[in-house]
N, C-alpha and C positions, 0 to 999 in steps of 0.2 A: 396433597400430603403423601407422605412416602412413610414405609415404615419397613424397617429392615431385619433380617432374619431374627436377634433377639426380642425382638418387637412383636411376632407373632408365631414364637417359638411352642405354644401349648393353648391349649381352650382358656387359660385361665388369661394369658397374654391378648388372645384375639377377644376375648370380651373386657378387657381395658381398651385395646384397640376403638371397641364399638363405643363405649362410654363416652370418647374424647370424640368420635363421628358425629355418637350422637347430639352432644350437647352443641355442635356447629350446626346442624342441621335442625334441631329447633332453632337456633337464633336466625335461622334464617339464610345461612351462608349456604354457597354456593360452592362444594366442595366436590375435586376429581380424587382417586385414591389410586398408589401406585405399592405395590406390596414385592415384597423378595420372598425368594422359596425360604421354609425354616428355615434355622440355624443350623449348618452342619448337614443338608440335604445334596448341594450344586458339591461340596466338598468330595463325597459320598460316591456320586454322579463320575465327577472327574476321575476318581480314583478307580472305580470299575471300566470305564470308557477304556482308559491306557493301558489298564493291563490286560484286557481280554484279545487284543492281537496274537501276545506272546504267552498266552493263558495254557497251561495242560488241559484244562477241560472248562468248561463252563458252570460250573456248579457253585459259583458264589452269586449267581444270578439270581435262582430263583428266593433264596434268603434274603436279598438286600430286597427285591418284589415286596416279599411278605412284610419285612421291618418297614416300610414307607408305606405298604396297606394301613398295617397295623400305628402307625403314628398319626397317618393323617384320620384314618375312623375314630382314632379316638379323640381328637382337636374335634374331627367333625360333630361328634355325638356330644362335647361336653357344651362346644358355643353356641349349636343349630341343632338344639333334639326332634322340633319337627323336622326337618328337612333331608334327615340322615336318607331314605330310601331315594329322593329326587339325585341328591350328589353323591351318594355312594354308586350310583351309575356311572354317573361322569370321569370320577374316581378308578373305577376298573374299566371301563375302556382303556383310559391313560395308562394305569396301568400294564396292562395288554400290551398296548402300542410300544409302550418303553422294553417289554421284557421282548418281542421282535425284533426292535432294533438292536439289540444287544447281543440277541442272540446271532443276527445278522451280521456284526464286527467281529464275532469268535470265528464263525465257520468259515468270511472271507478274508481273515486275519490281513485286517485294515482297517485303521481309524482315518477316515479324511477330514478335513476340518467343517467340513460341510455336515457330517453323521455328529461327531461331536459337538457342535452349536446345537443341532434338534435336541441330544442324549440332555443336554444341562440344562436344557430350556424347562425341563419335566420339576424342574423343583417346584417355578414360578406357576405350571401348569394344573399340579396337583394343589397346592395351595389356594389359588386364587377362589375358586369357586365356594371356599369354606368359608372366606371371606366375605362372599356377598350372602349367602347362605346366612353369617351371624348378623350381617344387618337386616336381611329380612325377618328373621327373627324379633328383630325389636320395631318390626312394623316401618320400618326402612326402605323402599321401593330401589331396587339394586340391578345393574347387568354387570356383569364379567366379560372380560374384553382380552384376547392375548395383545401382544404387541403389534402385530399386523394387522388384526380388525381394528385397533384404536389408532389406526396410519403412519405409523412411526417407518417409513422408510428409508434402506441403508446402505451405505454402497457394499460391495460383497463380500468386505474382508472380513471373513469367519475371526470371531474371536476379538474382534477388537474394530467391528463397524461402526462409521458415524454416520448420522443424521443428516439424510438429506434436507433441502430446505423448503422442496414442494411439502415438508410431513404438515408442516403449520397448515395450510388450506385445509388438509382431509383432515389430521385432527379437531379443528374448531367444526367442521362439518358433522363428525363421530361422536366428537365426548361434548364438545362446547353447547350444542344445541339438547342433550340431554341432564342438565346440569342444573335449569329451573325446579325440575319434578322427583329425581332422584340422584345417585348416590354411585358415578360409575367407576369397576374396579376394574386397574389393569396390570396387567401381569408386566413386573418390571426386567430389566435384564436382557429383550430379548425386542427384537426386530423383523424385517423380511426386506428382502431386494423386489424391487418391481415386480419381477417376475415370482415374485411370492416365494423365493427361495429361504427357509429361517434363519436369521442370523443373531449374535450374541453383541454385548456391548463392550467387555472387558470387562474389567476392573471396575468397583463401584458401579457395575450398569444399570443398579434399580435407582441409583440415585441420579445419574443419563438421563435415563428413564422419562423418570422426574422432570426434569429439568424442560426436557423435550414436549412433554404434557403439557407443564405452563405454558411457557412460551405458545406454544399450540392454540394454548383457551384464554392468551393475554390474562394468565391471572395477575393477581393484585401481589399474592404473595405464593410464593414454594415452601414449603415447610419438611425438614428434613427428620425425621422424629427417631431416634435411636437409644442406647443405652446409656449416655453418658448426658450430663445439664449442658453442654455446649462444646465449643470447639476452647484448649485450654495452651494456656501460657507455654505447657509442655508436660513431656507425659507423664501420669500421674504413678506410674508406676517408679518412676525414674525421679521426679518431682514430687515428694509428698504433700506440699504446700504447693503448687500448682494452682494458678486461679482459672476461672470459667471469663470469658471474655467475652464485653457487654456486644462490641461490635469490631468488625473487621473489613477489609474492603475484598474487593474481588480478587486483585494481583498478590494480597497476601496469605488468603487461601488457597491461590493457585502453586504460589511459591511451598508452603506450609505442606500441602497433598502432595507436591510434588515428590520433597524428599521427608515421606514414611509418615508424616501423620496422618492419623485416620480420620480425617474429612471426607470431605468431598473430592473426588477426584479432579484433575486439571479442566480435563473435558467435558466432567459435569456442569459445571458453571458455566460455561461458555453460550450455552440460549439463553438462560437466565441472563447473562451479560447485554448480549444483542437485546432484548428485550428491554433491561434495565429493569428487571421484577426485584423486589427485595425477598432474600432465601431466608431461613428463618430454621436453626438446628436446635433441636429440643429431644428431650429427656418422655419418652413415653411412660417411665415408670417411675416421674416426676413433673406431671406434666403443668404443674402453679409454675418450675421453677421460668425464670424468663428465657432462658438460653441464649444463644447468639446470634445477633444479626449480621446477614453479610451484604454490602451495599458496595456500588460502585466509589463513593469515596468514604472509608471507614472512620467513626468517630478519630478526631486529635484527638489527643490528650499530651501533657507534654512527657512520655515515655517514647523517646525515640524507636527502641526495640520494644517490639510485642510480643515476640512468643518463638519459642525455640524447638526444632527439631534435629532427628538425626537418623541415620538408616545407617545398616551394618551387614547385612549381604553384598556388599559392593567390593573390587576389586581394582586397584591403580596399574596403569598399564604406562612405563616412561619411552618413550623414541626419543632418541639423542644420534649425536653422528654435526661433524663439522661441516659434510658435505650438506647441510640442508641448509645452512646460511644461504640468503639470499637465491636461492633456487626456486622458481615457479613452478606453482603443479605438486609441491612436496605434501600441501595440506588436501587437495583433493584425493591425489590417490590414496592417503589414509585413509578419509570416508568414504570414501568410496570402494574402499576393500571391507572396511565393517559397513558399511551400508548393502553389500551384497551378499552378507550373511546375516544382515539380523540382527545386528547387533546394536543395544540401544546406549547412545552416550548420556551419561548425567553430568558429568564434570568435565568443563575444559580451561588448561590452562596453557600458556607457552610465554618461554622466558623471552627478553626482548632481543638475547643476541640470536635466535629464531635456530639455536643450535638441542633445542631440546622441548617436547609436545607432553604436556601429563595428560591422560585421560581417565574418568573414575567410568568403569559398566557394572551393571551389576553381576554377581559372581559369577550366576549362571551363564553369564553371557561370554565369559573371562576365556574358555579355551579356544573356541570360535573365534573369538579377537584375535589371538595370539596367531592362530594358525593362517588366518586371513593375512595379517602385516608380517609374515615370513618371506614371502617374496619380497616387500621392499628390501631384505637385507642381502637378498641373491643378488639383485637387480641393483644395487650400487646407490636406491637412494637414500637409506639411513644404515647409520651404523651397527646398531645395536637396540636391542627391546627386551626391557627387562617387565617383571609383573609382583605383584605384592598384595596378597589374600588378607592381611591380617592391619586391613585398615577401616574405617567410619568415616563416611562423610556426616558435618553436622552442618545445620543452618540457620543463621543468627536473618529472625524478618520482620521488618516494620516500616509501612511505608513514611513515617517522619526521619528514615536513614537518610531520603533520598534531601542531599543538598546538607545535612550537617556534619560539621568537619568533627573532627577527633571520633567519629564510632569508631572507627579499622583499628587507633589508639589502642581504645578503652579495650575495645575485646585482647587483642594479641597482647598487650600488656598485663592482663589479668593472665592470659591463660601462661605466659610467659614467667609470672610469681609463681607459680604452681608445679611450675615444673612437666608442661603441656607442651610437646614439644609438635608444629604447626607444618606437615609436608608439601600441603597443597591449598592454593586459595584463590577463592575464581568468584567474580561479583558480576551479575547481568548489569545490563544497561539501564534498567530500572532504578536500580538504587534502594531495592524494595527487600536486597537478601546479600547479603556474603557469608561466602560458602567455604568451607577448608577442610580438608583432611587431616586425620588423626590415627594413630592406633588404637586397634578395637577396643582395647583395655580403657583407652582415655575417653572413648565415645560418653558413655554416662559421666565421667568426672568433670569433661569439658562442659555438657548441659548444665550440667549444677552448679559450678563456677560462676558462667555468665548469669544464670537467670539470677542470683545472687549482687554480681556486679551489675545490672538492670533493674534490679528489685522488682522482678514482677511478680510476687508473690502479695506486693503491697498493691493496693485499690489507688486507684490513679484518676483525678477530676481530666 
């Protein structure tokens, strides 16, 4: 079980937390625990990290020190009253440790990605112990684990490491063998290389994490525990009628996470795949509701679309030019000019007279794109590259798209009534997602359109 920064955001949170432990561990279950730093801690973290390079002085240090004392003593003091002097130790070492290394990025005005995976890792680090701390409290037999002592081994790319596949052995050795007698907790988010160097997961890493844990201890189930009853039709900010969804597959949460829903990330699911465990996203501060299942073949029903997203940081990048008809090598050296800046593709399209390339990156990625594909226009192999800030990708997913005719219809004909006018459209080989570009103003109107023309607001056998 995972539970994510709103989930154990105050004493009042981490003793629901314990409630939902507890009642699995009378029944007898055999539960591992994977926890995120609070809410708003790694956010915190990141944002003193980067600026103390170019900092005039250091003196936002020791304030942020004392606000993360003073938050986590008081989570610790309301969920674990005996235990406050045992992990208030634990706690100011961490602390110590953190405000050294900080201080060490100001005076040799340098963040390397190595120093910032340890600095972030302090969220998951100060936390975790309060955690075991409130299960002993309810007579709980608990260890606290970082990522590295529970095996989770990575390759060494700071910030965005995956899991190696020796981590399954030492894990079942570490957490699996302690799991009969008590209750072990591990700090999510965060990993080491062989060589015990610390490293970070990215994005959604406690839910990595996660994932990485199961698979580890062959559990039965992953359960993803967060603020919301499930993973939903689409977002509810955007969607007010918005349904909770009973079950889904693997490739349509992958598609879903992909572009901007707040699931689970791509590469979270990916051990749980290989494994075949069924994940399981629920509502910590709901926790009767059923929430959602995610399995490798997700319930049919006969709603071909399931659930709709869309992401609006993103930016269209066009290459056109006659000379790339039929010219070999014209698509490599495009990626491979963003490929050696960094640069991450979400969207690709190309028209069939092979006289013109659309690419969607996300924004940030947008100048470094541009500046990278400027030599093809010195160098004669395209002609021109324009760019365009003020678009949405959105994403119509469900895997019963794959193999029925008339969806591409239904959608471009609706959005087409509306007055939705459609720049870019680009379908995987799955069959599982079509994807199109829009203007940012149309991104909301285009969601509400379809999930309307899908009715998935209606409950579907």
């Amino acid at each position: 079980m995972k539970f994510g920064g709103t989930s154990v955001a105050d004493a009042q949170c981490i003793k629901r937390v314990v409630d939902i432990l507890e009642g699995h561990h009378k029944a007898g279950d055999e539960v591992a625990v994977v926890v995120s730093a609070q809410r708003g801690v790694t956010d915190q973290l990141i944002a003193i990290a980067e600026k103390l390079p170019v900092a005039k002085d250091c003196s936002e240090v020791p304030p942020l020190i004392a606000h993360l004392r003073e938050r986590h003593m008081a989570t610790l003091k309301g969920a674990a009253p005996d235990y406050v002097r045992e992990v208030e130790e634990i706690i100011e070492k961490r602390l110590a440790s953190l405000q050294h290394i900080l201080f060490a990025i100001y005076n040799l005005r340098e963040l390397t990605p190595r120093s910032k995976d340890y600095v972030i890792s302090y969220g998951e680090r100060l936390l975790a112990p309060v955690m075991g701390a409130a299960l002993r409290q309810r007579g709980i037999p608990s260890i606290v684990f970082d990522g590295c002592e529970a095996g989770i081994l990575t390759t060494a790319q700071h910030g965005e490491a995956t899991a190696l596949s020796r981590s399954d052995e030492i894990i079942k050795k570490k957490i699996g063998s302690l799991l009969k007698k008590e209750i072990p907790v591990v700090m999510g988010f965060m990993g080491c290389t062989e060589n015990g160097i610390i490293t970070t997961l990215g994005r959604s890493g406690s839910d990595y994490s996660a994932s990485i844990i199961g698979a580890g201890i062959d559990a039965d189930e992953i359960w993803i525990w967060t603020d919301v009853d499930g993973i939903m039709t689409s977002d509810p900010r955007v969607i007010n009628d918005a349904r909770v969804l009973k079950s889904v597959s693997y490739i349509e949460v992958m598609e879903l996470s992909y572009f901007g829903a707040k699931v689970m990330h791509p590469r979270s699911i990916d051990p749980a795949m290989r494994k075949n465990i069924l994940v399981r996203v629920k509502n910590t501060f709901n926790p009767t509701a059923p929430g959602t299942l995610i399995v490798r073949n997700g319930h049919r029903d006969s709603r071909i679309v399931k659930a709709l997203t869309y992401i609006e940081k993103v930016a269209s990048i066009n290459i056109n030019g006659a000379q790339m008809i039929g010219r070999p090598g014209v698509a490599k050296a495009i990626f491979s000019a963003l490929a050696d800046r960094e640069v991450n593709i979400m969207m690709i399209s190309q028209g069939s007279s092979e006289a013109n390339i659309s690419l969607i990156v996300d924004e940030s990625h947008l100048e470094s794109a541009v500046d990278a594909l400027k030599p093809l226009v010195t160098d004669g192999i395209v002609r021109e590259i324009t760019h365009n800030r003020d678009v949405c990708a959105v994403a119509v997913v469900g895997a019963g798209m794959a193999g029925a005719a008339g969806t591409g219809g239904r959608i471009f004909t609706a959005l087409g009534k509306a007055g939705v006018n459609v720049m870019i459209i680009s379908q995987g080989s799955s069959e599982a997602n079509i994807s199109f570009v829009v203007r940012q103003q149309d991104g909301p109107r285009s969601v509400r359109i379809l999930h309307d023309e899908f009715q998935l607001s209606e409950e579907c056998n």
